[in-house]
ChimeraX commands (.cxc) that place a marker at each C-alpha (Angstrom):
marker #1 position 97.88,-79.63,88.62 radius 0.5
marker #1 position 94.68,-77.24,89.46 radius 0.5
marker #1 position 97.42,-74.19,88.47 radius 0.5
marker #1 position 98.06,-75.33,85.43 radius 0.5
marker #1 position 94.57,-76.18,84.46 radius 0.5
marker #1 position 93.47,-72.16,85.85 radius 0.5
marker #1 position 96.41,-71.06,83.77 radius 0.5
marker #1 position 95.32,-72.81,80.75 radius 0.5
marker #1 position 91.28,-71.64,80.84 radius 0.5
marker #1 position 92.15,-68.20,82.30 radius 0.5
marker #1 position 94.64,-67.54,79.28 radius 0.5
marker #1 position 92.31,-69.24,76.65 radius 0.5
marker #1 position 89.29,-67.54,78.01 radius 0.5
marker #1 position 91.47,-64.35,78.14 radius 0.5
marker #1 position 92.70,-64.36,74.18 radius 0.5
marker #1 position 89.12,-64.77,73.11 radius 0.5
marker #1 position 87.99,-61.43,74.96 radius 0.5
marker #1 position 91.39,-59.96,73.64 radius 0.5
marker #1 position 90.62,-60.77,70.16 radius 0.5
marker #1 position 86.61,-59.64,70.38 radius 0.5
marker #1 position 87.64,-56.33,72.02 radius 0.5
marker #1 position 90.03,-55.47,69.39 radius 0.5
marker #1 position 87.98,-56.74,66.72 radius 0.5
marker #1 position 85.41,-53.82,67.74 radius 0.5
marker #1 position 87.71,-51.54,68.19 radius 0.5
marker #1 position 88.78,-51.77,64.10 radius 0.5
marker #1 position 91.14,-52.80,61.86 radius 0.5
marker #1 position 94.03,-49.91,61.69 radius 0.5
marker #1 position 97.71,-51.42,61.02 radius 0.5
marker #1 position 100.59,-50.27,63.40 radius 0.5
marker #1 position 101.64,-47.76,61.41 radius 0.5
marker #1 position 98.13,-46.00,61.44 radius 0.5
marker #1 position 97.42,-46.04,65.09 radius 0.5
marker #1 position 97.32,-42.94,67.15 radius 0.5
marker #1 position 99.37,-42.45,70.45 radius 0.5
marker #1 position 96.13,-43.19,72.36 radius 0.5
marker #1 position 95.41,-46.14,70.43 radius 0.5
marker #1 position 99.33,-47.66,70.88 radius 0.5
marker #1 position 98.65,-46.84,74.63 radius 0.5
marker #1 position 95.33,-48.82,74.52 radius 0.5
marker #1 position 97.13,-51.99,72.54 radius 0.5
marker #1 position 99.84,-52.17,74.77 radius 0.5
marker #1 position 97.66,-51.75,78.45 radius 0.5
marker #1 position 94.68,-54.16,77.26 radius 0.5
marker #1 position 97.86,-56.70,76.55 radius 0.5
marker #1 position 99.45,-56.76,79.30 radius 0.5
marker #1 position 95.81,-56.54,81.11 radius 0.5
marker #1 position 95.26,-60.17,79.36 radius 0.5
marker #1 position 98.77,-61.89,80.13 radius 0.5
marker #1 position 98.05,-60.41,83.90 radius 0.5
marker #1 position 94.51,-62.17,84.04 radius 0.5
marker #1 position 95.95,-65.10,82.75 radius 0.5
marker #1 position 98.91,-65.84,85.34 radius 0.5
marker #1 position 98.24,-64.17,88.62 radius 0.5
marker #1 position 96.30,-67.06,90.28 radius 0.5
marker #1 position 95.67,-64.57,93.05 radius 0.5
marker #1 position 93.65,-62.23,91.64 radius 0.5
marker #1 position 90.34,-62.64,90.77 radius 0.5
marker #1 position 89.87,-63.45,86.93 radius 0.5
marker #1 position 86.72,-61.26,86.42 radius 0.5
marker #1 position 87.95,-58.64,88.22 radius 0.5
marker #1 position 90.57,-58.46,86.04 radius 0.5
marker #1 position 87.87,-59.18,83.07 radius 0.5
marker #1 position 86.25,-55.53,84.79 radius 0.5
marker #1 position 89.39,-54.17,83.94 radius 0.5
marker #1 position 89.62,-54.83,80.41 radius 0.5
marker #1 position 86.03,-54.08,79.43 radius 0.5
marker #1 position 87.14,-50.51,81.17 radius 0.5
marker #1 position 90.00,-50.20,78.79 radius 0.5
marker #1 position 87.84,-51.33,76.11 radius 0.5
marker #1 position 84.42,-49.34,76.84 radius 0.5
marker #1 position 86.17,-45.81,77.26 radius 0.5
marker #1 position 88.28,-45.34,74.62 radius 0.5
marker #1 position 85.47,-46.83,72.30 radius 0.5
marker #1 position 83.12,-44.11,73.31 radius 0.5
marker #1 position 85.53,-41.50,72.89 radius 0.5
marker #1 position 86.45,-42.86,69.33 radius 0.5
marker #1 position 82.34,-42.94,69.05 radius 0.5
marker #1 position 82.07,-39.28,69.87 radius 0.5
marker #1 position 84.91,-38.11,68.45 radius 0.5
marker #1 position 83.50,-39.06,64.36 radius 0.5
marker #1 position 81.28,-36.65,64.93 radius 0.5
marker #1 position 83.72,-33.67,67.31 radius 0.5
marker #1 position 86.47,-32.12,65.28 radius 0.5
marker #1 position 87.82,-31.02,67.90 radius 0.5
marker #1 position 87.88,-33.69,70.73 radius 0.5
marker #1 position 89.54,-35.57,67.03 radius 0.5
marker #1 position 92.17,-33.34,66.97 radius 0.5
marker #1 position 92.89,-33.88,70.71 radius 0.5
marker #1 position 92.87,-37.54,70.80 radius 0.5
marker #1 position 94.71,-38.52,67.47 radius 0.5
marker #1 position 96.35,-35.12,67.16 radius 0.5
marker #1 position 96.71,-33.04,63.57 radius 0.5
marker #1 position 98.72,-32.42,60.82 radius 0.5
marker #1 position 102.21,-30.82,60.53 radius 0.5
marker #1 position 103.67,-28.36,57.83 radius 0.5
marker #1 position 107.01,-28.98,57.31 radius 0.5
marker #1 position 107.51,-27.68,53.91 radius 0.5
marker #1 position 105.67,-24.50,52.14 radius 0.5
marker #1 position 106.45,-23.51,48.70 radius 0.5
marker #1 position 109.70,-25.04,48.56 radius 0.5
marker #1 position 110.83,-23.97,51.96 radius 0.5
marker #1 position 111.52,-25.84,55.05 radius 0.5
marker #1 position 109.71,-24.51,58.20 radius 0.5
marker #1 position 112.10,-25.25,60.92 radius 0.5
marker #1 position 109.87,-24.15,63.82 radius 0.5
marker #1 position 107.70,-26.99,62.95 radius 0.5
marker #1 position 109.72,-29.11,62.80 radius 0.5
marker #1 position 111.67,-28.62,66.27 radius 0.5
marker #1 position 107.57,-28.43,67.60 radius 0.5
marker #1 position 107.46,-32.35,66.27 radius 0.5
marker #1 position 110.79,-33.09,67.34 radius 0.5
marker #1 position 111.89,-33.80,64.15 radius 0.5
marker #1 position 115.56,-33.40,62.58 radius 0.5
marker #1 position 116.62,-32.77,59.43 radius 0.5
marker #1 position 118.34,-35.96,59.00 radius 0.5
marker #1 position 114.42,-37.50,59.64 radius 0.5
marker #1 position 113.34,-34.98,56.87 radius 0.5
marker #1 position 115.51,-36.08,54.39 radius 0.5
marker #1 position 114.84,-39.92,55.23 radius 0.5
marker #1 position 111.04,-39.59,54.79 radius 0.5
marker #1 position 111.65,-37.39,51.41 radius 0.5
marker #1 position 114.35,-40.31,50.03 radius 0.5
marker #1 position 111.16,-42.88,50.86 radius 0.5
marker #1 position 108.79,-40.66,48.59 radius 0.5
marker #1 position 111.74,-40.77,46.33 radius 0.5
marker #1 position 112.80,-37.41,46.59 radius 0.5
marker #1 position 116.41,-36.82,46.95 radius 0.5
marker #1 position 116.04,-33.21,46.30 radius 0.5
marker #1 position 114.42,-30.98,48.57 radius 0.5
marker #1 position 114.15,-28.21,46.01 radius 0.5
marker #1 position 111.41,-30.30,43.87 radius 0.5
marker #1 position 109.57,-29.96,46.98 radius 0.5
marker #1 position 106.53,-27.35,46.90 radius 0.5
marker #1 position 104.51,-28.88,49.84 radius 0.5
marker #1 position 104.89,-31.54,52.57 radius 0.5
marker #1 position 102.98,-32.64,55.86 radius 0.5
marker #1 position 103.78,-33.99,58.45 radius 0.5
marker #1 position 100.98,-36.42,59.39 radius 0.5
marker #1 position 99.42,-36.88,63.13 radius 0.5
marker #1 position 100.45,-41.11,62.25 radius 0.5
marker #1 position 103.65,-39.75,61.44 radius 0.5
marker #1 position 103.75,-40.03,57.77 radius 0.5
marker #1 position 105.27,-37.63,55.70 radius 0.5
marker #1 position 102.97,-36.74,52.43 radius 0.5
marker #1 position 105.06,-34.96,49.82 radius 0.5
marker #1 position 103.22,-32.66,46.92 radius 0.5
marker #1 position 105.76,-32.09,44.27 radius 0.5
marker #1 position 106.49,-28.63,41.94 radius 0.5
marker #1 position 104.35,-28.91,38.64 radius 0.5
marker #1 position 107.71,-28.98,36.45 radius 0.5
marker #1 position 108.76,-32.48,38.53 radius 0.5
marker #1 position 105.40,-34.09,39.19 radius 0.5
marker #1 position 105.03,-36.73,36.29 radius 0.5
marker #1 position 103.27,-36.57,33.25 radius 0.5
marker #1 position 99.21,-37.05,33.30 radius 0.5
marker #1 position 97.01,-37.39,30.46 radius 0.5
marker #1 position 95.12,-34.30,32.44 radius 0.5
marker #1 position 98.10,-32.06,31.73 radius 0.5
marker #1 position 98.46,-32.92,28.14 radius 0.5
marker #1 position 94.98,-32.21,27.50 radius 0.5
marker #1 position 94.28,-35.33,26.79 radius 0.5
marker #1 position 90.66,-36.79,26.98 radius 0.5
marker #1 position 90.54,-40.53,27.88 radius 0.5
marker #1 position 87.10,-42.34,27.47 radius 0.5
marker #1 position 86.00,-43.91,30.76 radius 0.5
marker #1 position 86.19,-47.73,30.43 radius 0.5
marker #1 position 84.20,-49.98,33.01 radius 0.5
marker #1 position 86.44,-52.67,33.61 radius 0.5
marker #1 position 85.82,-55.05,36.67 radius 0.5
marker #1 position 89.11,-55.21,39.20 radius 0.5
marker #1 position 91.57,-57.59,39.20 radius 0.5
marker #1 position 90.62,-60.81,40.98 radius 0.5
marker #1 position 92.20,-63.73,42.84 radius 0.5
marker #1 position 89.92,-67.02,41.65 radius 0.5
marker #1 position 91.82,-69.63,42.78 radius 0.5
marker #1 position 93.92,-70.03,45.97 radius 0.5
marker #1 position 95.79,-72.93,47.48 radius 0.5
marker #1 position 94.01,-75.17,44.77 radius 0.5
marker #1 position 90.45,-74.19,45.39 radius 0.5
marker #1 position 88.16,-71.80,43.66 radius 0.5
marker #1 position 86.82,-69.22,44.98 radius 0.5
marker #1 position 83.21,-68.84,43.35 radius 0.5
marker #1 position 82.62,-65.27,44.49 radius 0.5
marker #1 position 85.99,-64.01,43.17 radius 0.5
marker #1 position 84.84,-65.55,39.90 radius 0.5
marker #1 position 81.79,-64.20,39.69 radius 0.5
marker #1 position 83.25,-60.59,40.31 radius 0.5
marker #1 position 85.89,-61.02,37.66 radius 0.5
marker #1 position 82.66,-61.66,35.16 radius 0.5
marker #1 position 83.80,-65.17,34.12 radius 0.5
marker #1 position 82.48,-68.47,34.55 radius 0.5
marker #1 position 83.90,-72.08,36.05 radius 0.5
marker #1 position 83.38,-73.37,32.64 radius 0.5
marker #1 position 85.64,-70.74,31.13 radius 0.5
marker #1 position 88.18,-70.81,33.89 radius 0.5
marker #1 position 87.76,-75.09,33.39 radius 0.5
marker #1 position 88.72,-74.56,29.36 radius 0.5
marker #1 position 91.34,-72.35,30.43 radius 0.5
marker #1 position 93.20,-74.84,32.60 radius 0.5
marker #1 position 92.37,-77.62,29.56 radius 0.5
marker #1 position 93.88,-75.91,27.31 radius 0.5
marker #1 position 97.20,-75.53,29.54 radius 0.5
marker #1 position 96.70,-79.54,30.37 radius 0.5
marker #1 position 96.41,-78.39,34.44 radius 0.5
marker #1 position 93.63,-79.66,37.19 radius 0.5
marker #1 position 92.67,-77.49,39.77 radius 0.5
marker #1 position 94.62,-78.66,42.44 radius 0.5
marker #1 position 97.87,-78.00,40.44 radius 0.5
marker #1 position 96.99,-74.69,40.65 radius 0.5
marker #1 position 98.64,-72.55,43.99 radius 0.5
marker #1 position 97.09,-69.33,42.55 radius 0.5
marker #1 position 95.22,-68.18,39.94 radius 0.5
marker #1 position 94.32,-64.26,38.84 radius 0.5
marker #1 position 91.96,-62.94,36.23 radius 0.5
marker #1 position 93.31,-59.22,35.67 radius 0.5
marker #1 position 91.02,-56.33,34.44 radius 0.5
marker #1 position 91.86,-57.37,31.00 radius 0.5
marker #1 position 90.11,-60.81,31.22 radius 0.5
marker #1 position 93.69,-62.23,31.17 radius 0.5
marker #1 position 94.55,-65.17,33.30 radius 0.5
marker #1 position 97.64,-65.57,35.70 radius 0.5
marker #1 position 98.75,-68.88,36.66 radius 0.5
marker #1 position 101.60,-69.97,39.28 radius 0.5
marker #1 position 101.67,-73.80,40.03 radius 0.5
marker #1 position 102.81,-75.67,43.09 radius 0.5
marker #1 position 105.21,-77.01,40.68 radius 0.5
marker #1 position 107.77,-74.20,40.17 radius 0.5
marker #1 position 110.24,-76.10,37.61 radius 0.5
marker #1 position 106.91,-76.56,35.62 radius 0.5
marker #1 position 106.42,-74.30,31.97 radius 0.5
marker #1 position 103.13,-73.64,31.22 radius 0.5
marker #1 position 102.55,-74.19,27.45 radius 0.5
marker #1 position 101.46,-70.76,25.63 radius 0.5
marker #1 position 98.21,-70.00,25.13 radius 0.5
marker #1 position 97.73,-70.58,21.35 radius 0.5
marker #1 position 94.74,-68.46,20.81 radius 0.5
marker #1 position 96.04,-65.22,21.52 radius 0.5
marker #1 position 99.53,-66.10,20.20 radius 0.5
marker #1 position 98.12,-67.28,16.90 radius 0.5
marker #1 position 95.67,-63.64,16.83 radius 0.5
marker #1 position 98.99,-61.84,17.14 radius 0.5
marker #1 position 100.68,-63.95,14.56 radius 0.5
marker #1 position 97.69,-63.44,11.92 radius 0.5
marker #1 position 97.23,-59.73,12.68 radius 0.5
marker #1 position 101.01,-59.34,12.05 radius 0.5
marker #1 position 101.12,-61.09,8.73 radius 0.5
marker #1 position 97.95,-59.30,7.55 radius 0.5
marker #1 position 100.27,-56.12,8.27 radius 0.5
marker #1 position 102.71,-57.27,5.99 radius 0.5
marker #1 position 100.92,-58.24,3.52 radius 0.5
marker #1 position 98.70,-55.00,3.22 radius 0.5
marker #1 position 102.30,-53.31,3.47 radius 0.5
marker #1 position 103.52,-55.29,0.20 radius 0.5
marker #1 position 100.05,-54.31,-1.57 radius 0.5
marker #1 position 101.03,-50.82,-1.39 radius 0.5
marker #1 position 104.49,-50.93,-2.73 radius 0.5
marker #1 position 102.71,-53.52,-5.60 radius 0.5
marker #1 position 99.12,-51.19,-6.28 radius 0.5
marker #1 position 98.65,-50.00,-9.53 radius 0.5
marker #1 position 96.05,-46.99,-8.90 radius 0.5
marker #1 position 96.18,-44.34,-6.08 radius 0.5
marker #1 position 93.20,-45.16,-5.32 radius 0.5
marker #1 position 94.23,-48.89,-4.09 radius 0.5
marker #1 position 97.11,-47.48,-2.55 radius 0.5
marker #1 position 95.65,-45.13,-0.15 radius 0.5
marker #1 position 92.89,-48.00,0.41 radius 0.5
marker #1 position 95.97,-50.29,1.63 radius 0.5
marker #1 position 97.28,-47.67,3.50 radius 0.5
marker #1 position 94.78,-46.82,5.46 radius 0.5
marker #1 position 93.80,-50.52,6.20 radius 0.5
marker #1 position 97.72,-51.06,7.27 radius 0.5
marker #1 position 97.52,-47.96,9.68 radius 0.5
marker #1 position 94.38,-49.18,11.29 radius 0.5
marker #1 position 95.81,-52.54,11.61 radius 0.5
marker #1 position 99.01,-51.30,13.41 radius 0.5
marker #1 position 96.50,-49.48,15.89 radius 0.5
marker #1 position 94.98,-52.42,16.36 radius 0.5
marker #1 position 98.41,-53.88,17.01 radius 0.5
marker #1 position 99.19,-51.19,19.38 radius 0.5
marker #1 position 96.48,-51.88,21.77 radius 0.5
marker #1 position 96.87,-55.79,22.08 radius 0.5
marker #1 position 100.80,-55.18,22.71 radius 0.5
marker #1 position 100.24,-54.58,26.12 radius 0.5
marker #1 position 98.19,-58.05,26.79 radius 0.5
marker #1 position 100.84,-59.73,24.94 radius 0.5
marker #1 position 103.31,-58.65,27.45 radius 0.5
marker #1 position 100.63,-59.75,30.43 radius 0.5
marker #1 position 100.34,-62.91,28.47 radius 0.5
marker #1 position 104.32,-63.56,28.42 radius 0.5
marker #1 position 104.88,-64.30,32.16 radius 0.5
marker #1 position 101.05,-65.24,32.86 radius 0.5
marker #1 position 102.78,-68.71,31.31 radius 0.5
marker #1 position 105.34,-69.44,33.96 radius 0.5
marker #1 position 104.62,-71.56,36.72 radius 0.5
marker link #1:1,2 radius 0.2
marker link #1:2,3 radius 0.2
marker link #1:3,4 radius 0.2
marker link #1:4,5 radius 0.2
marker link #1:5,6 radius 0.2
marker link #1:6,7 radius 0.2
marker link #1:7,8 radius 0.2
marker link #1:8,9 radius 0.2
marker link #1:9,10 radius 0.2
marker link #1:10,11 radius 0.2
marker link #1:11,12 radius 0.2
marker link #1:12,13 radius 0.2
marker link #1:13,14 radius 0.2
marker link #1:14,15 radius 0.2
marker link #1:15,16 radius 0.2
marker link #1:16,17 radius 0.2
marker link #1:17,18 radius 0.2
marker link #1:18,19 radius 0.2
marker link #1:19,20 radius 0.2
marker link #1:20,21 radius 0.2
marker link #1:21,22 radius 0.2
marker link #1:22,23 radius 0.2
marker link #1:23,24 radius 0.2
marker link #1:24,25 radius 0.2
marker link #1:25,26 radius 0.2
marker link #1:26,27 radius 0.2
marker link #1:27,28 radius 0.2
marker link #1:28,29 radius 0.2
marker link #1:29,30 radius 0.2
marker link #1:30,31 radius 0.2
marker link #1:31,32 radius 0.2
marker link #1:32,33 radius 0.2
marker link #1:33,34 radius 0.2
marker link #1:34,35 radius 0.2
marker link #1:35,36 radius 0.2
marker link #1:36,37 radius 0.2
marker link #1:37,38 radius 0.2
marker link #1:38,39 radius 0.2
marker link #1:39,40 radius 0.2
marker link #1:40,41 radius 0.2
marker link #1:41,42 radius 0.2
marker link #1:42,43 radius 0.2
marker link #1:43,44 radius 0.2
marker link #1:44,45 radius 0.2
marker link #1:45,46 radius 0.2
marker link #1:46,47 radius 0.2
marker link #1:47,48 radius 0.2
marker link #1:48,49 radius 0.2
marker link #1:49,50 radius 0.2
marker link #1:50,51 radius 0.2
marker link #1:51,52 radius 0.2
marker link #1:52,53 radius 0.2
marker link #1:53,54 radius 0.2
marker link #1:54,55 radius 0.2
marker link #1:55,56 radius 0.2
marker link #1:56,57 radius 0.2
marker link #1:57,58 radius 0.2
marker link #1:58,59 radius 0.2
marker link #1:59,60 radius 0.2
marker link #1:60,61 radius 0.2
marker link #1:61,62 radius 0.2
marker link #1:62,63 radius 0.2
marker link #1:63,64 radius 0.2
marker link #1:64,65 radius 0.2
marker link #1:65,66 radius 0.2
marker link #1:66,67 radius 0.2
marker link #1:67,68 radius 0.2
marker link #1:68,69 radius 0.2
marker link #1:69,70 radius 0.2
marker link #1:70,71 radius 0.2
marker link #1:71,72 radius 0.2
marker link #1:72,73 radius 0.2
marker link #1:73,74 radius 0.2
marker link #1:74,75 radius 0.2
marker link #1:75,76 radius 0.2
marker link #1:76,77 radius 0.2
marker link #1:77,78 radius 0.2
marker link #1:78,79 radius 0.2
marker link #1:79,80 radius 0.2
marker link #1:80,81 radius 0.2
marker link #1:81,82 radius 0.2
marker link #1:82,83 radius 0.2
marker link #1:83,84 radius 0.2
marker link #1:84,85 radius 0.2
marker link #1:85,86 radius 0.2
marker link #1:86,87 radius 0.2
marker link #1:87,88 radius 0.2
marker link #1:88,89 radius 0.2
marker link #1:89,90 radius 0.2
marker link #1:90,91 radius 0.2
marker link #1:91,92 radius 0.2
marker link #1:92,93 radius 0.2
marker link #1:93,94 radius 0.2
marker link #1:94,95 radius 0.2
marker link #1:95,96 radius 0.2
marker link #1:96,97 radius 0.2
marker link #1:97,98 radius 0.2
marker link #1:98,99 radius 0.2
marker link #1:99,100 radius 0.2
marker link #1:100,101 radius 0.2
marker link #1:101,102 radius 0.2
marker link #1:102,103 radius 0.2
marker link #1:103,104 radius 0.2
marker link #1:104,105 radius 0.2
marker link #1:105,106 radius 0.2
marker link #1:106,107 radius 0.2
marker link #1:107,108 radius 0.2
marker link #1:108,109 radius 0.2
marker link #1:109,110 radius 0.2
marker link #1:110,111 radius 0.2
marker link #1:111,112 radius 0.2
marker link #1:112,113 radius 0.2
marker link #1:113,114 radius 0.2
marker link #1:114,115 radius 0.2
marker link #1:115,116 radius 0.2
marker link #1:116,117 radius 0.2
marker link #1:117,118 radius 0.2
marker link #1:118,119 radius 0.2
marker link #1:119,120 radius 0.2
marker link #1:120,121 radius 0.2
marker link #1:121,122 radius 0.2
marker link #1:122,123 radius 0.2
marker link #1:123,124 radius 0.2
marker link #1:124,125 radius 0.2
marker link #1:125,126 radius 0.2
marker link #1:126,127 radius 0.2
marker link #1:127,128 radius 0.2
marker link #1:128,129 radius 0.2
marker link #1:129,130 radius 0.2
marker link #1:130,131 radius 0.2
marker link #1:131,132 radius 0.2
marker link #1:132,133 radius 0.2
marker link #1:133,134 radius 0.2
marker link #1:134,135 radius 0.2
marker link #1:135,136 radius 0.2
marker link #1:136,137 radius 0.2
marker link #1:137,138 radius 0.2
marker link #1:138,139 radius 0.2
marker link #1:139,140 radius 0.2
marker link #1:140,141 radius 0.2
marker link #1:141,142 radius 0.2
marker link #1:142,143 radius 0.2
marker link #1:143,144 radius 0.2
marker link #1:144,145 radius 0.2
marker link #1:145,146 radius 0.2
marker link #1:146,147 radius 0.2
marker link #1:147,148 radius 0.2
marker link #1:148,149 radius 0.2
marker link #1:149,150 radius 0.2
marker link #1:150,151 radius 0.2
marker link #1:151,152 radius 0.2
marker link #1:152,153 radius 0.2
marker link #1:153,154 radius 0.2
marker link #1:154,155 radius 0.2
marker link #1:155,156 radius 0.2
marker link #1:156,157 radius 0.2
marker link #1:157,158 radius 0.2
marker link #1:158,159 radius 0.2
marker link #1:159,160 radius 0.2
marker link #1:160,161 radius 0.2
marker link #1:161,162 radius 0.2
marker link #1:162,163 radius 0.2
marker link #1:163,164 radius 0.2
marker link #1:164,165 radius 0.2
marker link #1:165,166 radius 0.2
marker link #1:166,167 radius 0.2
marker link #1:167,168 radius 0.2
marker link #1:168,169 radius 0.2
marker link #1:169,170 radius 0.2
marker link #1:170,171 radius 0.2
marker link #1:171,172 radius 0.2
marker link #1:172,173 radius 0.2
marker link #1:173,174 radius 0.2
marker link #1:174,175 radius 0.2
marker link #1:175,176 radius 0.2
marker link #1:176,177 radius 0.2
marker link #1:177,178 radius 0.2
marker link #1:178,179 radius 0.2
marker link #1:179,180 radius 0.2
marker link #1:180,181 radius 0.2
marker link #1:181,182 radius 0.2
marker link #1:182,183 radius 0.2
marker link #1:183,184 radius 0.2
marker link #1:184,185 radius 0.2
marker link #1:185,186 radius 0.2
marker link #1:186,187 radius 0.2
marker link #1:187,188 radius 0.2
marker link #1:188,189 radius 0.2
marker link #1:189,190 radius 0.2
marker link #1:190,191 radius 0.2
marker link #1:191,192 radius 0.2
marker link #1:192,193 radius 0.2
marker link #1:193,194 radius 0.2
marker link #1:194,195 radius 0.2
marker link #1:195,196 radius 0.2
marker link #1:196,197 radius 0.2
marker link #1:197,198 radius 0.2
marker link #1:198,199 radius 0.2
marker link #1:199,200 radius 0.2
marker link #1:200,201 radius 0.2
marker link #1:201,202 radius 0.2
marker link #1:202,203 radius 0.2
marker link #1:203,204 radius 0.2
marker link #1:204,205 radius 0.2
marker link #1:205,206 radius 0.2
marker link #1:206,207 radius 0.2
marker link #1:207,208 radius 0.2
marker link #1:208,209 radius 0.2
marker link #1:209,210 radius 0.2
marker link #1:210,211 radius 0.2
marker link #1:211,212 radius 0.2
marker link #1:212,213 radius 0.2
marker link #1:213,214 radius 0.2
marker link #1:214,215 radius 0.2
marker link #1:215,216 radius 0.2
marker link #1:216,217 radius 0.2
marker link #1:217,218 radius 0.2
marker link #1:218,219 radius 0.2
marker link #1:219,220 radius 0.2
marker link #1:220,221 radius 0.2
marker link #1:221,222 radius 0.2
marker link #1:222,223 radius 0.2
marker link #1:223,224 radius 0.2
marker link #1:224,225 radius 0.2
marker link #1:225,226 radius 0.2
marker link #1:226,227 radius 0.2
marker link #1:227,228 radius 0.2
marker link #1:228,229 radius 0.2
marker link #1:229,230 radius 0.2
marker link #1:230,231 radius 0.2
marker link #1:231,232 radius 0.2
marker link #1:232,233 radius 0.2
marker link #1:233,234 radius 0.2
marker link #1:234,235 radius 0.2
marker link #1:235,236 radius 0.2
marker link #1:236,237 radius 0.2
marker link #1:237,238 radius 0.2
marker link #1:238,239 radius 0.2
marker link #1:239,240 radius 0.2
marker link #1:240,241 radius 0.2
marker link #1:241,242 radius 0.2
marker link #1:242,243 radius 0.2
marker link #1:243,244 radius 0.2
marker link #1:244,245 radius 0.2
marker link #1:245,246 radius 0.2
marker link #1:246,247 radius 0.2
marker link #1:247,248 radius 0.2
marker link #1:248,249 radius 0.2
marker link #1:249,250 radius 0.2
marker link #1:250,251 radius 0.2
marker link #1:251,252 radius 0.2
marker link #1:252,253 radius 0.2
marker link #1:253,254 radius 0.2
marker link #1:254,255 radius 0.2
marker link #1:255,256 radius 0.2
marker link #1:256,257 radius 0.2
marker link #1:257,258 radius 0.2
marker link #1:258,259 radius 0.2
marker link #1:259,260 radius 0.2
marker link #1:260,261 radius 0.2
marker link #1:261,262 radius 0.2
marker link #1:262,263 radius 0.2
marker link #1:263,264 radius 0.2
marker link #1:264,265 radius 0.2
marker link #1:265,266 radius 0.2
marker link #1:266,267 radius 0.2
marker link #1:267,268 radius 0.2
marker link #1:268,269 radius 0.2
marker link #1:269,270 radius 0.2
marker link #1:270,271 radius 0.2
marker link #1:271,272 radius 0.2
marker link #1:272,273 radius 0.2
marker link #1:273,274 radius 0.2
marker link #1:274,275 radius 0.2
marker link #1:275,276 radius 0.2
marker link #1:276,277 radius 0.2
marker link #1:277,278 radius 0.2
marker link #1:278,279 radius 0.2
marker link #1:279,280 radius 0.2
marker link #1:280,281 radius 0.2
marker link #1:281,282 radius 0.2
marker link #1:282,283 radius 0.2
marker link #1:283,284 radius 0.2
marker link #1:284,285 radius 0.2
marker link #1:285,286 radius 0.2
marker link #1:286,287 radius 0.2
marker link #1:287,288 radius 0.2
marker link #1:288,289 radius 0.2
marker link #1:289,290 radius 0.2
marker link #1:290,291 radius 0.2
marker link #1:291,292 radius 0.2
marker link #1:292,293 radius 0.2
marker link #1:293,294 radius 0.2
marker link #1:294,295 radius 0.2
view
């Protein structure tokens, strides 16, 4: 009974300085960690599950142990921020594997890697042609980053010349989650719990029907209910704005075929062709607005 009850306070005692350490060591996923820092995962792991079941060793020697693991390899991730080249030691640097369109095979057989790899990290950037390829790296996480030739990299308003005005627009914003708001998310996404309360009237919901609920950078709402066989009724304001702005189209359209004068004419031209722009530009909430109604 008095192993059991070590086991159990050794291995609780032993997660909590597991989970501190690596909370201070940062946040990078598995697929972002350095060689070093797999090393360090897998050591201050198996340091834990050994302080946690060997009754004969002493628990804070083993304790010693992991603040070692812990305390060196923070200091060296400390001091290498500010050394390039202590950086480029520990986490190692990146690899060309492709210059202007051409694959270097020496650097590749330096990382080990095969052709066969090549090709499988191009086809995951979407690139089943190596000849679109002007530039590619081999990363020290072992991602492969892929710069396209100008004639395949898609179109930008930058290479058309275009000149897009800057709009301030606050990000898209989870405000309500598993049925309960979340007042900061609100206040980011510049709306208020009496709008997002109207919102839900006007759909005939309560709050805790709600699973999720997302303001985009639009100002448009996204609902998805616990209830999935649930349709959310659509929301007649915007609907009926589309429905007016379309019939004021058509009937500025008719005008013109029906003015007498050029004069009126051009007059109901010009308002129809500022009307379609005007058209044009709520389209693209419409769409948002089609499956923000599902549940």
């Amino acid at each position: 009974m008095g192993n059991w009850l070590d086991i159990v306070w050794r291995s609780l005692l032993a997660i909590v300085i597991l989970f501190v350490l690596t909370r201070i060591l940062g946040k990078k996923q598995i697929s972002q960690l350095t060689l070093f820092e797999y090393v360090l995962g897998i050591t201050l792991g198996e340091l834990a599950g050994f302080i946690s079941t060997d009754m004969e060793a002493h628990f804070f020697h083993g304790v010693l142990a992991l603040l070692i693991w812990f305390t060196v390899p923070f200091l060296l991730e400390y001091v290498s921020m500010r050394n390039r080249k202590l950086r480029n030691i520990l986490e190692g640097t990146m690899t060309e594997v492709i210059r202007d369109g051409k694959i270097l095979e020496k650097n590749l057989r330096k990382e080990r890697f095969s052709a066969d790899e090549l090709m499988e990290e191009l086809r995951k950037k979407d690139v089943f042609d190596v000849n679109e390829v002007e530039y590619a790296v081999l990363e020290a996480s072992g991602d492969l980053n892929v710069l396209l030739k100008k004639e395949n990299r898609p179109l930008t308003a930058k290479l058309l010349n275009i000149s897009l005005p800057m709009e301030k627009k606050p990000e898209s914003q989870v405000v309500v989650m598993d049925g309960k708001l979340i007042p900061e998310a609100l206040r980011r996404s510049e709306k208020s719990e009496r709008w997002l309360s109207k919102e839900l009237e006007k759909r005939k919901l309560t709050l805790e029907e709600v699973y999720l609920a997302q303001v985009d950078s639009d100002g448009m709402l996204y609902l998805d209910l616990y209830d999935d066989s649930r349709v959310l009724p659509a929301a007649a304001d915007q609907t009926l704005l589309a429905t007016l702005l379309r019939k004021c189209q058509a009937d500025l359209e008719l005008y013109t075929l029906t003015a007498k004068t050029d004069m009126e004419r051009q007059g109901y031209q010009r308002c129809s062709h500022d009307l379609s722009q005007v058209l044009q530009e709520l389209a693209p909430l419409m769409k948002k607005l089609e499956p923000a109604q599902k549940g």
